[in-house]
C-alpha positions in Angstrom: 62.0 109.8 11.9 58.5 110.4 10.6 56.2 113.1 11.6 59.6 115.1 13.0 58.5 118.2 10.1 61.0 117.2 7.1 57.9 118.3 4.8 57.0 121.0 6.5 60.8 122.5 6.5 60.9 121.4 2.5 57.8 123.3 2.0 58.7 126.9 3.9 62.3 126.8 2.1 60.4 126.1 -1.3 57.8 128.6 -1.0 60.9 131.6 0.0 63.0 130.2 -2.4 61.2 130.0 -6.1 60.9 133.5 -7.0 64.6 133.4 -7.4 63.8 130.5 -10.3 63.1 130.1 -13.7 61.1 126.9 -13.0 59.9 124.9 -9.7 58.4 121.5 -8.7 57.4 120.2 -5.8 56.8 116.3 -5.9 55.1 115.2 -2.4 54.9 111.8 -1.0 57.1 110.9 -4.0 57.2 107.0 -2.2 53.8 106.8 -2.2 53.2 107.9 -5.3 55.8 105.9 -7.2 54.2 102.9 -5.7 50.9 103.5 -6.8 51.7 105.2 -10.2 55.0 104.5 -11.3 58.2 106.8 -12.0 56.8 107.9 -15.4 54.2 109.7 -13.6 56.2 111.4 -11.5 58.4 112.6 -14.3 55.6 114.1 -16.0 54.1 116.1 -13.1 58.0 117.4 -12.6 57.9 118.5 -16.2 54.3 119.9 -16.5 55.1 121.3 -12.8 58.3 123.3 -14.7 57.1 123.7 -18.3 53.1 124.1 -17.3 52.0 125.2 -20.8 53.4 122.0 -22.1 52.0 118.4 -22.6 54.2 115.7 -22.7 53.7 112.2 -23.5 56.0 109.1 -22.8 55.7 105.9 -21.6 59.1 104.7 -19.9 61.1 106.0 -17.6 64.4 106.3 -20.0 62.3 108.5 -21.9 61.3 110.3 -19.2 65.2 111.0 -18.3 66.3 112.0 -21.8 63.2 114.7 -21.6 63.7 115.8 -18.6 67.5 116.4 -19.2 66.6 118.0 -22.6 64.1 120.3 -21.9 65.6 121.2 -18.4 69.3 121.7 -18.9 69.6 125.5 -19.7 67.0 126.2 -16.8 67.8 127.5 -13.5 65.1 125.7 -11.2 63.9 124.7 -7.8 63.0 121.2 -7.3 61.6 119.4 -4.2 61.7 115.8 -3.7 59.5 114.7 -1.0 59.7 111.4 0.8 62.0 109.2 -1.1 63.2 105.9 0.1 64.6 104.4 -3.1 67.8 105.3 -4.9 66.3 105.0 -8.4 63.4 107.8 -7.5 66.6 110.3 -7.5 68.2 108.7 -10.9 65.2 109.2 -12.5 63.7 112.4 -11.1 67.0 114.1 -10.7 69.8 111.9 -12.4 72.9 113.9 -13.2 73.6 117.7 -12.3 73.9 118.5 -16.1 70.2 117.6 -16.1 69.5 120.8 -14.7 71.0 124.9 -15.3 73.5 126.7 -13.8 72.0 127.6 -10.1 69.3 125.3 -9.6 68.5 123.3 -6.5 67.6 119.9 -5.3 66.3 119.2 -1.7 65.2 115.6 -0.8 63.5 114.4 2.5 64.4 110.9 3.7 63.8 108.9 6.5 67.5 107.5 4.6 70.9 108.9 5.2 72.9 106.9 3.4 70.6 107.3 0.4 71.8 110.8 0.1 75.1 109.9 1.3 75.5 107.1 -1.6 73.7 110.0 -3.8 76.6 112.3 -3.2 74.6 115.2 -1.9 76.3 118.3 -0.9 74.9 118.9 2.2 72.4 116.9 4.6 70.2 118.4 7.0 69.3 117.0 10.2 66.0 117.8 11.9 65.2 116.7 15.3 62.5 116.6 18.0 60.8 120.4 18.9 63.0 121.8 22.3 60.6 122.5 25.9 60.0 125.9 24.3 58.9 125.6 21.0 57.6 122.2 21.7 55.0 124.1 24.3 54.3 127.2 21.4 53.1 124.6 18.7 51.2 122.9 21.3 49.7 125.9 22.4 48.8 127.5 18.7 46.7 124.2 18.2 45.3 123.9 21.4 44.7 127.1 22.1 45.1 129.1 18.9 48.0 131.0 20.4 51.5 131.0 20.4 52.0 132.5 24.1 49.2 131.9 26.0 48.4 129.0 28.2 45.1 128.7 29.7 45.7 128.2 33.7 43.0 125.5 34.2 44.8 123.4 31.5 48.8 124.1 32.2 48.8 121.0 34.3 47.3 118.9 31.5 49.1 120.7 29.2 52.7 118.7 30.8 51.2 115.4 30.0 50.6 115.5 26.6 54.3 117.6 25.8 55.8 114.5 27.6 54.2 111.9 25.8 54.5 113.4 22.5 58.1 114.0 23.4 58.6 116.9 21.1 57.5 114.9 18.2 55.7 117.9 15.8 53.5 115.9 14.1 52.4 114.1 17.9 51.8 118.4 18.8 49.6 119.4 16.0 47.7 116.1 16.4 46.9 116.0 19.9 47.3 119.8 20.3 44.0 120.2 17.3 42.3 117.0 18.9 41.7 118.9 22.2 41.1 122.2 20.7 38.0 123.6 22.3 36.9 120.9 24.8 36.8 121.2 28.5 39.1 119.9 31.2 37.2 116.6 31.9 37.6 115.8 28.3 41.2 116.6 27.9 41.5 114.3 31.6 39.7 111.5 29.2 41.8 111.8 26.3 45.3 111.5 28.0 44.2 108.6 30.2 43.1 107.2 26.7 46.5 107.8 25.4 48.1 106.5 28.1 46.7 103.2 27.3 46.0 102.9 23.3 48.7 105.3 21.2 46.9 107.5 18.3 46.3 105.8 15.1 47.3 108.6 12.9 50.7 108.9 14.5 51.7 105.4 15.0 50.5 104.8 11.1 53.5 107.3 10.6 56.5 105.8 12.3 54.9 102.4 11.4 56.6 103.0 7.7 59.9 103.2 9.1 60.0 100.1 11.2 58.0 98.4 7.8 61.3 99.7 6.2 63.9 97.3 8.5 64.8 94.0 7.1 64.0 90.9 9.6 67.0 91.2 11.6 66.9 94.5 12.2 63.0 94.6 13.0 63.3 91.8 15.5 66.3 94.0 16.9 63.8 96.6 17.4 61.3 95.0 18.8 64.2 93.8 21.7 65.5 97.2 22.5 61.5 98.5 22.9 60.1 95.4 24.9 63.6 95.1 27.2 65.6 98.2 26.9 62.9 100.9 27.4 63.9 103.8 29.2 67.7 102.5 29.6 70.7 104.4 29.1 71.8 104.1 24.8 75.0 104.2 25.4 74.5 100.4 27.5 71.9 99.3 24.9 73.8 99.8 22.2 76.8 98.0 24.4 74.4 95.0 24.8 
């Protein structure tokens, strides 16, 4: 699900991992970008990213692979993929294993399973929602710019927000940096405010996964959320 920390993970195992690499790329919001600017572009940056004294210059994405496969092939290297949601991003961007040297890497985030699965990926990684414990220390480093302490006056408000944000990361930092530095009768505003009206910022983020669903599966959705909420899964997914 969105805003559960896939980039962030990508990011900390990119930044320990390269200097054990001849070459490394990072391509962020490689959805949005391929949208906006095509796959070309996005070939370029992962060869200018890799070969950074190097200019290249091509103008379809079949030229792209042939490049990226030539130039890349005898190179150990570290390359991030973040946010894909379309098979041919990974054919073009990462096509064939021989594309790459002996020892390198691919990671991928998805919001997609079976896109890695239909991929033939080694291995796939499951995050999930923060536990109690380290749900509370994020909150608590944005709120409070500490890991450990919880102000007294606030540990009662404090349980509200870890229970609406459910242990949702990005839902911590948000709310956690939102109420950084205000007083109790503010933080009392803000959650009755969320109790009524969710945040923009996060509901923009899990928006692009229900905008992902076909018809049928959206209108499913919106069932299970307007009649099931709070039921057992096991008897909605029965149902």
């Amino acid at each position: 699900m969105g805003g559960i920390g896939k980039t962030t993970l990508a990011r900390v195992a990119y930044t320990r991992m390269s200097p054990h690499f001849e070459g490394k790329s990072f391509l962020a919001d490689v959805r949005e970008v391929s949208n906006k600017y095509g796959l070309v572009s996005l070939q370029k940056q992962l060869l200018s990213q890799i070969l950074s004294e190097e200019h290249f210059n091509f103008f379809n994405v079949h030229e792209g692979n042939a490049l990226i496969n030539h130039r890349l092939s005898n190179k150990k290297v570290l390359v991030v993929l973040d946010d894909v949601d379309n098979l041919q991003h990974l054919k073009c961007l990462v096509g064939r294993r021989d594309w790459f040297g002996l020892g390198s890497r691919i990671i991928v985030t998805t919001r997609d399973e079976h896109l890695l699965r239909s991929f033939r990926v080694d291995d796939v990684y499951k995050p999930t929602t923060l536990n109690a414990n380290d749900a509370l220390q994020l909150f608590n480093l944005k709120a409070f710019n500490s890991e450990t302490r919880l102000e007294n006056d606030f540990s009662e408000l404090s349980k509200h927000v870890l229970k609406y944000a459910g242990g949702l990361s990005l839902a911590l930092e948000v709310f956690g940096s939102f109420l950084c530095g205000r007083d109790a009768t503010q933080w009392r505003s803000a959650i009755e405010r969320l109790e009524r009206d969710s945040n923009k910022e996060i509901i923009e983020r899990l928006q692009i996964s229900f905008d992902g669903l076909d018809q049928t599966e959206q209108n499913i959705f919106l069932d299970i959320a307007c009649f099931f909420n709070g039921e057992e899964k096991d008897f909605v997914m029965k149902v």
